[in-house]
PQR file with spaces between the fields and no chain letter, atoms N, CA, C, O and H, PARSE charges and radii, in Angstrom:
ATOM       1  N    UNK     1      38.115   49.358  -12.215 -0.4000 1.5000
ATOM       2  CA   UNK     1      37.367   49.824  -13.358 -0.0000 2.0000
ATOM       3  C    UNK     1      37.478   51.341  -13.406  0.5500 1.7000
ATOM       4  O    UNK     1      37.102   52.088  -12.503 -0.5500 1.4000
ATOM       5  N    UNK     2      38.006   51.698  -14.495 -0.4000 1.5000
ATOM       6  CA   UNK     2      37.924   53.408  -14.606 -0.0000 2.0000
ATOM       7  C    UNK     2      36.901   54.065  -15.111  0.5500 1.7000
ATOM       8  O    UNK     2      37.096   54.927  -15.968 -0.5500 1.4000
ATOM       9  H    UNK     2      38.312   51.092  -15.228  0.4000 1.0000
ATOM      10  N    UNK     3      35.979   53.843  -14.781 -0.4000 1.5000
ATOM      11  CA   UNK     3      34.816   54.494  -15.537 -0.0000 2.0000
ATOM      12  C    UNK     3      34.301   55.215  -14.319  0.5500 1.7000
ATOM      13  O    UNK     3      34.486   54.835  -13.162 -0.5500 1.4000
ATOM      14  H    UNK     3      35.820   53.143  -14.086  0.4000 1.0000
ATOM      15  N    UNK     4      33.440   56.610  -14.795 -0.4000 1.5000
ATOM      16  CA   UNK     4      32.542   57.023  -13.941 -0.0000 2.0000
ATOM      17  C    UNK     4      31.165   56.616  -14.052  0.5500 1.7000
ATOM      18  O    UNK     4      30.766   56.031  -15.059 -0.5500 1.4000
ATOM      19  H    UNK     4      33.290   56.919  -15.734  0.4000 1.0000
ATOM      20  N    UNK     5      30.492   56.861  -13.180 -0.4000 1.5000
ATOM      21  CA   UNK     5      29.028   56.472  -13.297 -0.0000 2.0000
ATOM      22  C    UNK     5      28.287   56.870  -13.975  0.5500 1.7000
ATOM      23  O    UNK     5      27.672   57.832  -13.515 -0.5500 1.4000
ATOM      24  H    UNK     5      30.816   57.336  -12.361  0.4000 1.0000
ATOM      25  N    UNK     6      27.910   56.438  -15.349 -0.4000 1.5000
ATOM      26  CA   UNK     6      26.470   56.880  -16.198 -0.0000 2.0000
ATOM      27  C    UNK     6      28.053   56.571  -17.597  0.5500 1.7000
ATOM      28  O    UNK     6      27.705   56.401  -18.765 -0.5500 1.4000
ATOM      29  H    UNK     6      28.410   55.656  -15.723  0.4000 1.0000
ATOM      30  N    UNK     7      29.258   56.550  -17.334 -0.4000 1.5000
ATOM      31  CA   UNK     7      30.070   56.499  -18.941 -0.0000 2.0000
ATOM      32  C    UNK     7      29.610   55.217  -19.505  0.5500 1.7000
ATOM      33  O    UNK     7      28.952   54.376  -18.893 -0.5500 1.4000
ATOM      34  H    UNK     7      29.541   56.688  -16.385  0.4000 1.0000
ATOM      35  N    UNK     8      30.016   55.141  -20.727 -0.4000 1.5000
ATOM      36  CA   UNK     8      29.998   53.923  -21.583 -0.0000 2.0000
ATOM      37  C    UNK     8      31.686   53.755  -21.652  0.5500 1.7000
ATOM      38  O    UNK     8      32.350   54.783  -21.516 -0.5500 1.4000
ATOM      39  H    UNK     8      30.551   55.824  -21.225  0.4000 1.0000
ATOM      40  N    UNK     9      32.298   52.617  -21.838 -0.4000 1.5000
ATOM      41  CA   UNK     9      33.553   52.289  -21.966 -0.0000 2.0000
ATOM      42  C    UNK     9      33.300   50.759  -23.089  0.5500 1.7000
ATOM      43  O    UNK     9      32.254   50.115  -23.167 -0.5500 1.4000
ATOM      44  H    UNK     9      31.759   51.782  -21.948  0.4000 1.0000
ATOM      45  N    UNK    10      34.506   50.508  -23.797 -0.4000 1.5000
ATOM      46  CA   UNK    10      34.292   48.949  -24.348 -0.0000 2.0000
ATOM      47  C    UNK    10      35.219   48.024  -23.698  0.5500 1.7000
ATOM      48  O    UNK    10      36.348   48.498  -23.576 -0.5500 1.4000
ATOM      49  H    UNK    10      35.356   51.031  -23.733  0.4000 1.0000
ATOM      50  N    UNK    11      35.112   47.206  -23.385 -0.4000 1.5000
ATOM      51  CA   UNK    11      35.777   45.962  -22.591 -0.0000 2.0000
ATOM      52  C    UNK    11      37.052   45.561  -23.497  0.5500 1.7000
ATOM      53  O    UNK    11      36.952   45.112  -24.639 -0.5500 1.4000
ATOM      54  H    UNK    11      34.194   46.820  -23.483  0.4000 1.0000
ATOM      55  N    UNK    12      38.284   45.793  -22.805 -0.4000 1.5000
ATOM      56  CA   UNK    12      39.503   45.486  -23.280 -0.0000 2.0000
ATOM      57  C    UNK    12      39.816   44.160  -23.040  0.5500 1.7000
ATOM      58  O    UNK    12      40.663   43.749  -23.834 -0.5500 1.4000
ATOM      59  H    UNK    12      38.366   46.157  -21.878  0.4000 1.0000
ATOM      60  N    UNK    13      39.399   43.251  -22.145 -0.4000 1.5000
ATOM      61  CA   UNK    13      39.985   42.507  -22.008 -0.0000 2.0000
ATOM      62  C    UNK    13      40.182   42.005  -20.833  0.5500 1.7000
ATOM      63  O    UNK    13      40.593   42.753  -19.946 -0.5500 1.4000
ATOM      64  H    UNK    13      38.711   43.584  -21.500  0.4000 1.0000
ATOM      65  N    UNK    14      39.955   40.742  -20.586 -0.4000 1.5000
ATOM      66  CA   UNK    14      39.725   40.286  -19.200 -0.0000 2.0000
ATOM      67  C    UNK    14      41.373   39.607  -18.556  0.5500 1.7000
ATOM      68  O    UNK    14      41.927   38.673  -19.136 -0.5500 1.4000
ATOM      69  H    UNK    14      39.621   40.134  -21.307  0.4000 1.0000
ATOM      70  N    UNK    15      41.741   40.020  -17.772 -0.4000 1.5000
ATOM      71  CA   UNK    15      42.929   39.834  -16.979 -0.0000 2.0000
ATOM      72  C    UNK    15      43.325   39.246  -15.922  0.5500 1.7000
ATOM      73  O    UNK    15      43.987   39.777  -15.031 -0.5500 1.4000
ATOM      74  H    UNK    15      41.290   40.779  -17.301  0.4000 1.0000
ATOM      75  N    UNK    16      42.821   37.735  -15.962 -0.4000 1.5000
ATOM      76  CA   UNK    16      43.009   36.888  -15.232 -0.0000 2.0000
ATOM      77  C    UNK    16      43.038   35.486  -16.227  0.5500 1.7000
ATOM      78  O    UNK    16      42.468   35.272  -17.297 -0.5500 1.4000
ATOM      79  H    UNK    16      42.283   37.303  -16.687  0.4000 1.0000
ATOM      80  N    UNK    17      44.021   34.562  -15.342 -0.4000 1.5000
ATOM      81  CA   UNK    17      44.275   33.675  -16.477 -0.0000 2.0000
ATOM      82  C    UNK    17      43.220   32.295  -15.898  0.5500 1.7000
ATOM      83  O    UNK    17      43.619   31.187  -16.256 -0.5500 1.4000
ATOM      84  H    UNK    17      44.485   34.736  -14.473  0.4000 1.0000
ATOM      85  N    UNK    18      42.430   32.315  -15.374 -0.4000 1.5000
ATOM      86  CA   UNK    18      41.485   31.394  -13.992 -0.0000 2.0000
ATOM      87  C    UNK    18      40.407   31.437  -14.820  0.5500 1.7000
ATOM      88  O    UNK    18      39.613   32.376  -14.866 -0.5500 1.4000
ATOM      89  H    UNK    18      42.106   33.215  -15.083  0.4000 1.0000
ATOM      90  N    UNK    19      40.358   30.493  -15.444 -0.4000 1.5000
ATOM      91  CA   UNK    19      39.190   29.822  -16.436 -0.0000 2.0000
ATOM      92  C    UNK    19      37.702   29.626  -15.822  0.5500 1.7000
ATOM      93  O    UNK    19      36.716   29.583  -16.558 -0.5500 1.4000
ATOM      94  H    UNK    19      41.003   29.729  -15.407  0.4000 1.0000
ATOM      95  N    UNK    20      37.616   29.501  -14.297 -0.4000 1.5000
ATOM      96  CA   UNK    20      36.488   29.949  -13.567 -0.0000 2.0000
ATOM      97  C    UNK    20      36.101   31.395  -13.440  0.5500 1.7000
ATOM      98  O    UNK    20      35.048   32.010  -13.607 -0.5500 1.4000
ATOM      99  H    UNK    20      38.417   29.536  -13.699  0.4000 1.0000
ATOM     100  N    UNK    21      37.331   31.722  -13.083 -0.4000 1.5000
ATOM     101  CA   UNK    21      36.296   33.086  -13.352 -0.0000 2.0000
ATOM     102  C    UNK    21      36.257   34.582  -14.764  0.5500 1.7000
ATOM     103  O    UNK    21      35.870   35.747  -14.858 -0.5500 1.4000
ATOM     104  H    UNK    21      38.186   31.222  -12.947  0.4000 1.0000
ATOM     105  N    UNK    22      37.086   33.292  -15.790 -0.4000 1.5000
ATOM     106  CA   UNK    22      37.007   33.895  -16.998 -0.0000 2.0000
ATOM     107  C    UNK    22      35.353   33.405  -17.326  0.5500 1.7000
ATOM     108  O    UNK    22      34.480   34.186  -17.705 -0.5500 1.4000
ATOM     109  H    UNK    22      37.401   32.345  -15.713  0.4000 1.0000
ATOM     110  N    UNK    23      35.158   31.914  -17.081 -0.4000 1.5000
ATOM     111  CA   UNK    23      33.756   31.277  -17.551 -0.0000 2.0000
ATOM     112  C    UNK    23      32.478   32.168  -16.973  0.5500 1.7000
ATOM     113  O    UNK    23      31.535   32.348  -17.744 -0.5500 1.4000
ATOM     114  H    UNK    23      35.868   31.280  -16.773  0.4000 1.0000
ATOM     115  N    UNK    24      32.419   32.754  -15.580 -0.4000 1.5000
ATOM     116  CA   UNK    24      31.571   33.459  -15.174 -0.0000 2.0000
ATOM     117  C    UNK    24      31.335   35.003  -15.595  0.5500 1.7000
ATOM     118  O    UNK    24      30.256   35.437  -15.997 -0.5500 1.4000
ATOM     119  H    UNK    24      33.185   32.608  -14.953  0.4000 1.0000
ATOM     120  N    UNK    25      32.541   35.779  -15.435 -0.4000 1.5000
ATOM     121  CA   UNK    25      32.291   36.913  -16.335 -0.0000 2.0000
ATOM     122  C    UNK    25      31.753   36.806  -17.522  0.5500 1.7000
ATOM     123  O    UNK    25      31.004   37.716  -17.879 -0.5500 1.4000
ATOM     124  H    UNK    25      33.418   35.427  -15.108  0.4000 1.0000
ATOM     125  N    UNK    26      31.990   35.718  -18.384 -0.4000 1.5000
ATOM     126  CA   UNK    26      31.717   35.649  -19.630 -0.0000 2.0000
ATOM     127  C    UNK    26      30.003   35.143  -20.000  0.5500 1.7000
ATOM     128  O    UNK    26      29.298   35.527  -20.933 -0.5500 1.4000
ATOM     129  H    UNK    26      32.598   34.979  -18.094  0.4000 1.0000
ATOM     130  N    UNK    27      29.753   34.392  -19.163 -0.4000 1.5000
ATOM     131  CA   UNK    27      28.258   33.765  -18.699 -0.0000 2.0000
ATOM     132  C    UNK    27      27.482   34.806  -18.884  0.5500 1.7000
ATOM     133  O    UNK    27      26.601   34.868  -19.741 -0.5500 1.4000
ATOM     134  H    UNK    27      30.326   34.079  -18.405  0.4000 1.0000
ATOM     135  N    UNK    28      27.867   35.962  -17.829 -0.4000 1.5000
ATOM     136  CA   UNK    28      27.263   37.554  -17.622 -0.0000 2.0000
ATOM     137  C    UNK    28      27.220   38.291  -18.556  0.5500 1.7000
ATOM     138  O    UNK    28      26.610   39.354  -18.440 -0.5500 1.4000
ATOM     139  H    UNK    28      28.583   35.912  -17.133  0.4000 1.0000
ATOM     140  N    UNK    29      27.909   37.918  -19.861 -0.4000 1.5000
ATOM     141  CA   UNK    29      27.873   38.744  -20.979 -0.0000 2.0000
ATOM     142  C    UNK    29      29.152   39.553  -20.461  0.5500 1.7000
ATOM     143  O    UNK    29      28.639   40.634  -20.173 -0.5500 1.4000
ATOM     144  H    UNK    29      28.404   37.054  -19.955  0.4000 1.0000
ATOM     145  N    UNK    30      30.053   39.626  -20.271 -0.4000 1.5000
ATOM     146  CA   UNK    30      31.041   40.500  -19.796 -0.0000 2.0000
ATOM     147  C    UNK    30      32.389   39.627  -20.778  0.5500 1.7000
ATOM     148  O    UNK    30      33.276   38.921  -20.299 -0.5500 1.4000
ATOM     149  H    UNK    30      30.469   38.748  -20.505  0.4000 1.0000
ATOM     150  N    UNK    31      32.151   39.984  -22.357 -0.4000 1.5000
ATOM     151  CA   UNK    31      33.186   39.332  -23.549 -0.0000 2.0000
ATOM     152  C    UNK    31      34.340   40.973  -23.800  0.5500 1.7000
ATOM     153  O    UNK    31      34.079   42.159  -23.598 -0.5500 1.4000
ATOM     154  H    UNK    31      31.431   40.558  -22.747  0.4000 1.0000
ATOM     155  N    UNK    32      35.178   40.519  -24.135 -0.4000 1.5000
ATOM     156  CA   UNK    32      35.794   41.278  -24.234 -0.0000 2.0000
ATOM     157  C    UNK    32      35.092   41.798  -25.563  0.5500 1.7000
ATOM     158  O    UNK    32      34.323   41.109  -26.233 -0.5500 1.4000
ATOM     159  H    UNK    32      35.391   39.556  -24.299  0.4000 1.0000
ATOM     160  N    UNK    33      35.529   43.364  -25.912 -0.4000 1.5000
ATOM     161  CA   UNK    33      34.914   44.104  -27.724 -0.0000 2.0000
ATOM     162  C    UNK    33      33.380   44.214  -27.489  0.5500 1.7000
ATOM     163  O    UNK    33      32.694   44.128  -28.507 -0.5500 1.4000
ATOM     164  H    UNK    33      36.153   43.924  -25.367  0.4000 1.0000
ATOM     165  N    UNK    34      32.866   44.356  -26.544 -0.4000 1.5000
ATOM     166  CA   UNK    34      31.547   44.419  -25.950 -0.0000 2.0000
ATOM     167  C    UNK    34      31.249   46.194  -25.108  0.5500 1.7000
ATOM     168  O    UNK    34      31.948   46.742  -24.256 -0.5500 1.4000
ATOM     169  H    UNK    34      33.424   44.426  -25.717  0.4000 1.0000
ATOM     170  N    UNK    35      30.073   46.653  -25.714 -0.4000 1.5000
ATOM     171  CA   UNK    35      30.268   48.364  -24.698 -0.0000 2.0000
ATOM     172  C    UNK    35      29.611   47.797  -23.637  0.5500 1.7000
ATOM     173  O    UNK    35      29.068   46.697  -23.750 -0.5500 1.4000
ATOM     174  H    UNK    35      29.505   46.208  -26.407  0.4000 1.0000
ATOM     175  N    UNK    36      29.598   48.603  -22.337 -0.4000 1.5000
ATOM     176  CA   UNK    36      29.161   48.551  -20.963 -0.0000 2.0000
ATOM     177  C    UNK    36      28.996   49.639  -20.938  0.5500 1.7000
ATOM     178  O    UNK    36      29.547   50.427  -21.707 -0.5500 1.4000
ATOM     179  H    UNK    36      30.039   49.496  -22.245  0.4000 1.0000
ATOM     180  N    UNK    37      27.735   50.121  -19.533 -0.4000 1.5000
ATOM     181  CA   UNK    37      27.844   51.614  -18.870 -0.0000 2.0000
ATOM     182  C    UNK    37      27.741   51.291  -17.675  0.5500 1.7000
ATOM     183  O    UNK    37      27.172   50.266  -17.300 -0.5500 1.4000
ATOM     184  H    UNK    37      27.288   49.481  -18.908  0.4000 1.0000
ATOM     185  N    UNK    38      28.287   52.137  -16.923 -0.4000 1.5000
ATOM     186  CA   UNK    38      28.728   52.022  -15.384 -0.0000 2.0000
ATOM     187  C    UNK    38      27.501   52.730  -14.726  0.5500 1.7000
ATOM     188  O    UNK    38      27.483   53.953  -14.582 -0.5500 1.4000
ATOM     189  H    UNK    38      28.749   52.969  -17.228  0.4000 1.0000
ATOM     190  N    UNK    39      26.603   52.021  -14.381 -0.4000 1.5000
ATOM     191  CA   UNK    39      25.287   52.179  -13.697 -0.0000 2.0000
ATOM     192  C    UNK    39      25.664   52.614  -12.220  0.5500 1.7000
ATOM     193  O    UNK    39      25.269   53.693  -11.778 -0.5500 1.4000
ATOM     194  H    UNK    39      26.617   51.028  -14.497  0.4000 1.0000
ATOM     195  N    UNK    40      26.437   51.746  -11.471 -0.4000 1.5000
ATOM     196  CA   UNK    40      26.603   51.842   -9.956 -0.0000 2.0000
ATOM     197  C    UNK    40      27.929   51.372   -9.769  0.5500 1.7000
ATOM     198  O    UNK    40      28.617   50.576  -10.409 -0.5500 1.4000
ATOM     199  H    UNK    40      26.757   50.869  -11.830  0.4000 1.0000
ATOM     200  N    UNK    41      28.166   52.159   -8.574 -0.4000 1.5000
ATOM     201  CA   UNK    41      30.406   51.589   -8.015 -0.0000 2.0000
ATOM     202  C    UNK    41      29.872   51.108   -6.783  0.5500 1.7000
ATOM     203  O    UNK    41      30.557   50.101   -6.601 -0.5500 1.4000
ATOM     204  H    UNK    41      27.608   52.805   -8.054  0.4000 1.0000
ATOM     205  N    UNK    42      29.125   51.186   -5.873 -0.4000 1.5000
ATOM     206  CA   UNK    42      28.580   51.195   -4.570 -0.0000 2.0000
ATOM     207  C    UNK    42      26.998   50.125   -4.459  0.5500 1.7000
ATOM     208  O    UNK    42      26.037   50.140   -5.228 -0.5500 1.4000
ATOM     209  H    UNK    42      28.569   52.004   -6.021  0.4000 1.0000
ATOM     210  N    UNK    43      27.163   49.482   -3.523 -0.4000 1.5000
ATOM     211  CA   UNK    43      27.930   48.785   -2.966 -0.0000 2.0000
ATOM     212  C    UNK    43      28.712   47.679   -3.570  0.5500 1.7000
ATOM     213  O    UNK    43      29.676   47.116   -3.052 -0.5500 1.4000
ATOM     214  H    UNK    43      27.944   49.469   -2.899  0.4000 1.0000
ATOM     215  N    UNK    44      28.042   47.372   -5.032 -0.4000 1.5000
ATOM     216  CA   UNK    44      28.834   46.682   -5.851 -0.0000 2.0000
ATOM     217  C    UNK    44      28.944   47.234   -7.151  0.5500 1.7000
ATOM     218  O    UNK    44      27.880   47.811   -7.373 -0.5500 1.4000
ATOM     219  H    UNK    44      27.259   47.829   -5.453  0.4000 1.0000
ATOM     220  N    UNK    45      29.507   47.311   -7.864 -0.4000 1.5000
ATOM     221  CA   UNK    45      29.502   47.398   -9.275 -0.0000 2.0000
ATOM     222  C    UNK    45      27.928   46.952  -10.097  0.5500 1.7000
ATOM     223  O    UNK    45      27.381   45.855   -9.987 -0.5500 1.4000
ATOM     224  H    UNK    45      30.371   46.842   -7.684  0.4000 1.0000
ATOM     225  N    UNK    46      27.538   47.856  -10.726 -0.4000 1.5000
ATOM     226  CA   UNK    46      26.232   47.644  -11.536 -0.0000 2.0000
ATOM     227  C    UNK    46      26.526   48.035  -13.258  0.5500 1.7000
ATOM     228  O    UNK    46      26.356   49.173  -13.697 -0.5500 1.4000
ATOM     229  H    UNK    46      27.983   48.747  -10.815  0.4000 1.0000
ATOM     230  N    UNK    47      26.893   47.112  -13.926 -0.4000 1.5000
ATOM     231  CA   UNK    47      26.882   47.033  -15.265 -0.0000 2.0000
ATOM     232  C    UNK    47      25.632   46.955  -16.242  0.5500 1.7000
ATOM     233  O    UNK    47      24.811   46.071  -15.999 -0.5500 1.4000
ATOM     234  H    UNK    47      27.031   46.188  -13.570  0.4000 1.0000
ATOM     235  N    UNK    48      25.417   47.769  -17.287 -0.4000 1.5000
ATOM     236  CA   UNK    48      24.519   47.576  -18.424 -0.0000 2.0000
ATOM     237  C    UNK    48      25.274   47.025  -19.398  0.5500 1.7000
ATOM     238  O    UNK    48      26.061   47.765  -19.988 -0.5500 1.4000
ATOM     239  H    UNK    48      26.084   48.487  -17.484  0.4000 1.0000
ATOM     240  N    UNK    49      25.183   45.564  -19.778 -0.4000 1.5000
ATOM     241  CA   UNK    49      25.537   45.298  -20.639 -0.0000 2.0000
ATOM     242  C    UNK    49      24.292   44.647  -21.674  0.5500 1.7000
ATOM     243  O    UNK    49      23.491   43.733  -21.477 -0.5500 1.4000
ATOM     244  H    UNK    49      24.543   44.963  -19.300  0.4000 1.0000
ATOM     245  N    UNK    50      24.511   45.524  -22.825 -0.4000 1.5000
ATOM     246  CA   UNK    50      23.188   45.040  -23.823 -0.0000 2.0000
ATOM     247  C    UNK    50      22.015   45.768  -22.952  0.5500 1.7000
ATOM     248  O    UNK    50      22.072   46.793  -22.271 -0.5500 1.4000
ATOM     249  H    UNK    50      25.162   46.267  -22.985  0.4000 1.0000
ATOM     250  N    UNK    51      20.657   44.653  -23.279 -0.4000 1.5000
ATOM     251  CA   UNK    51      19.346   45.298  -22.324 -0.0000 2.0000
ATOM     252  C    UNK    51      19.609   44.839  -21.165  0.5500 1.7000
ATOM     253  O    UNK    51      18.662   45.115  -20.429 -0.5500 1.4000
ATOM     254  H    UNK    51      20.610   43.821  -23.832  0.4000 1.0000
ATOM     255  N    UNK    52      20.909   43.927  -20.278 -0.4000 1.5000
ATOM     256  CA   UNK    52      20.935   43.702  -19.513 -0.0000 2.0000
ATOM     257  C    UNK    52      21.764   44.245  -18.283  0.5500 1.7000
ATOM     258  O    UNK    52      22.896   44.720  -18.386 -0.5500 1.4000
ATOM     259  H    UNK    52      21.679   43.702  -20.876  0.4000 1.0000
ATOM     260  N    UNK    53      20.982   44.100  -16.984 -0.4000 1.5000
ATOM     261  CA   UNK    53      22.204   44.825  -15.342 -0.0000 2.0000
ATOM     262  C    UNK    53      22.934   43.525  -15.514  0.5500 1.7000
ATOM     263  O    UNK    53      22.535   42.481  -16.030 -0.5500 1.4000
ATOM     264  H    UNK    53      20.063   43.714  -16.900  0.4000 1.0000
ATOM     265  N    UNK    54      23.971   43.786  -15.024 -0.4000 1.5000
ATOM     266  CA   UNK    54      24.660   42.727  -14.235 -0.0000 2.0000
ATOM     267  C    UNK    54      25.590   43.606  -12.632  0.5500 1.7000
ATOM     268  O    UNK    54      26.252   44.633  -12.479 -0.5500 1.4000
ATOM     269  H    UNK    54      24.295   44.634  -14.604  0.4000 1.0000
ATOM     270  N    UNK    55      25.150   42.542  -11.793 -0.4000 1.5000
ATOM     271  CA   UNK    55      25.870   43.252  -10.465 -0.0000 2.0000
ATOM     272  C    UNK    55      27.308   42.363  -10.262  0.5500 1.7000
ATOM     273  O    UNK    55      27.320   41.134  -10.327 -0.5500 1.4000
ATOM     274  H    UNK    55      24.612   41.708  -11.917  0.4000 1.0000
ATOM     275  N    UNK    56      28.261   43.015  -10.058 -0.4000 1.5000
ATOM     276  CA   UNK    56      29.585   42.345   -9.456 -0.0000 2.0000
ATOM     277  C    UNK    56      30.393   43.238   -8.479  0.5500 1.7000
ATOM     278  O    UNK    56      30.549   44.452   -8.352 -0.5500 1.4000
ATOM     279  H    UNK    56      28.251   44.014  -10.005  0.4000 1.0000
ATOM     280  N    UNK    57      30.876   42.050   -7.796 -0.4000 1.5000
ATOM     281  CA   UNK    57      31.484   43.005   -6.232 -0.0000 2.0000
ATOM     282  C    UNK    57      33.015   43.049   -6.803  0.5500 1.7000
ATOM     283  O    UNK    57      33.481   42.327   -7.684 -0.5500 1.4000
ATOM     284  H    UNK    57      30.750   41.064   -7.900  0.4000 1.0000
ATOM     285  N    UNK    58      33.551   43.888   -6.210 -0.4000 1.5000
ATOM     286  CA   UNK    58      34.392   44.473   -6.464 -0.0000 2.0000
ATOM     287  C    UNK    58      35.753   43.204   -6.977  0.5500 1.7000
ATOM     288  O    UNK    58      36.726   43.565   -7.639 -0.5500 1.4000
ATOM     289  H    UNK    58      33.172   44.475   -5.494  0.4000 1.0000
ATOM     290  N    UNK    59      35.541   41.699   -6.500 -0.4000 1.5000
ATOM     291  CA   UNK    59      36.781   40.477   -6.409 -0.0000 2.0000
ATOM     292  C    UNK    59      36.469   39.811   -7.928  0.5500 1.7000
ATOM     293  O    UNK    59      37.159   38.921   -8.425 -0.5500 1.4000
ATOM     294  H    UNK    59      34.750   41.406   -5.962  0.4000 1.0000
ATOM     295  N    UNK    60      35.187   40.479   -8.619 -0.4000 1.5000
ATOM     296  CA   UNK    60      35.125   40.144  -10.150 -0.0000 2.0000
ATOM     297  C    UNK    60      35.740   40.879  -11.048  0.5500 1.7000
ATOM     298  O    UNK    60      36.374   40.513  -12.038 -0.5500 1.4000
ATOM     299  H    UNK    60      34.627   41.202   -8.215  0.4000 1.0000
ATOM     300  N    UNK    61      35.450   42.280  -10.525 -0.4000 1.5000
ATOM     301  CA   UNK    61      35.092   44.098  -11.202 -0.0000 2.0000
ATOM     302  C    UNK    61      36.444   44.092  -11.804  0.5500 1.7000
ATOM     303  O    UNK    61      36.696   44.485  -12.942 -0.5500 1.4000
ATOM     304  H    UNK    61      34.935   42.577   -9.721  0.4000 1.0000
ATOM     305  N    UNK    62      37.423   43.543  -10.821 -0.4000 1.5000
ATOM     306  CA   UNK    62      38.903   44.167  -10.572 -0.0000 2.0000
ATOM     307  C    UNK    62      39.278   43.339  -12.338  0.5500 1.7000
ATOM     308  O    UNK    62      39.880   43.967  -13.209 -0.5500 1.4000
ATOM     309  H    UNK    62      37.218   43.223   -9.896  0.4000 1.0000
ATOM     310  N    UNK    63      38.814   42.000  -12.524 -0.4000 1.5000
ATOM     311  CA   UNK    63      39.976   41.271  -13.834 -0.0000 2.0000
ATOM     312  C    UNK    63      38.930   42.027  -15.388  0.5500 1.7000
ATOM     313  O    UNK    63      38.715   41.370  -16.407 -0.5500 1.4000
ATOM     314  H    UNK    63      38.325   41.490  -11.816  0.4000 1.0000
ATOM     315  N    UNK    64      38.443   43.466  -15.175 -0.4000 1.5000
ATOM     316  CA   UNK    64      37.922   43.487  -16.222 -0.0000 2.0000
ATOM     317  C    UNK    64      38.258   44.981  -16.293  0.5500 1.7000
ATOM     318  O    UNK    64      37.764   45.831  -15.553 -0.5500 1.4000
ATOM     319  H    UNK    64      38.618   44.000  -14.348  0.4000 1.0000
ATOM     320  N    UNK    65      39.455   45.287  -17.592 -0.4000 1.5000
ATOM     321  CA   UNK    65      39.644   46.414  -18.515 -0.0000 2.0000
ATOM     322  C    UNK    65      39.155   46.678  -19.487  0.5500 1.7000
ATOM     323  O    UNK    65      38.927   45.926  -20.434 -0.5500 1.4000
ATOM     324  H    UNK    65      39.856   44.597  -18.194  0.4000 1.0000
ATOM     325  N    UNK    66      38.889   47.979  -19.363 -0.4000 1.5000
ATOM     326  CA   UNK    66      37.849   48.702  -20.091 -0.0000 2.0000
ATOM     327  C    UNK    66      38.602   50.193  -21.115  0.5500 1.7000
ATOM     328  O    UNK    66      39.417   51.006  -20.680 -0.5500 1.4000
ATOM     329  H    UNK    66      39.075   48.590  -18.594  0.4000 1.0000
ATOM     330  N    UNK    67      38.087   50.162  -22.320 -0.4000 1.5000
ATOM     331  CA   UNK    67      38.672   51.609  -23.220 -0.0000 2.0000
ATOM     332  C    UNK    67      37.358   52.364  -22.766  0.5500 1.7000
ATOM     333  O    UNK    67      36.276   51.785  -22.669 -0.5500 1.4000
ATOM     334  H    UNK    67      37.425   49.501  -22.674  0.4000 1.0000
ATOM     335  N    UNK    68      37.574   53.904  -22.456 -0.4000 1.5000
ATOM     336  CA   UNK    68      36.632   54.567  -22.036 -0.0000 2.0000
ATOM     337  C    UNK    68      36.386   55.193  -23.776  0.5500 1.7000
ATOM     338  O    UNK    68      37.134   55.546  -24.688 -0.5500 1.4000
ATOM     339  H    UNK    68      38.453   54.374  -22.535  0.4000 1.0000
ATOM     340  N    UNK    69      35.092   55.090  -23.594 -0.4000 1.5000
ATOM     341  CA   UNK    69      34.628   55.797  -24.997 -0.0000 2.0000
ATOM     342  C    UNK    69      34.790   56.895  -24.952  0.5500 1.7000
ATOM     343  O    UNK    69      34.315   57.497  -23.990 -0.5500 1.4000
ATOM     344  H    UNK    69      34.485   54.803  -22.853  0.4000 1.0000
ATOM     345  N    UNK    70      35.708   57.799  -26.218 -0.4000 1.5000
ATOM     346  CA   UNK    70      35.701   58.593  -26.477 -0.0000 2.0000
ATOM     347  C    UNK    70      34.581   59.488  -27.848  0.5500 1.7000
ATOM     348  O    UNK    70      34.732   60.687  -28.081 -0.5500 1.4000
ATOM     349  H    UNK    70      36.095   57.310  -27.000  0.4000 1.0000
């Protein structure tokens, strides 16, 4: 994930072709065309997506590209 901590980025697109763990990112609200802000990198990834956190360790973090808002 290229974001720094506190950016907003929008979700490009999830990059794995594993329908399990396309179904779970997606569960989490983690759709592609969706903004996020990068709350926490340590010890796991901490996402705001919407009014909601979502935590993911780094073996989720990795199938999810992001456009950094400009």
């Amino acid at each position: 994930m290229d974001l720094g901590v506190g950016e907003v980025g929008r979700i490009a697109e999830l990059t794995t072709s594993d329908r399990k763990i396309v179904a779970i990112l997606m569960r989490l609200g983690i759709i592609p065309g969706i903004s996020i802000r990068l709350l926490r990198k340590k010890p796991a990834c901490i996402l705001q997506v919407g009014h909601s956190k979502v935590a993911l360790d780094y073996d989720l973090a990795m199938f999810i590209r992001i456009y950094p808002r400009k």
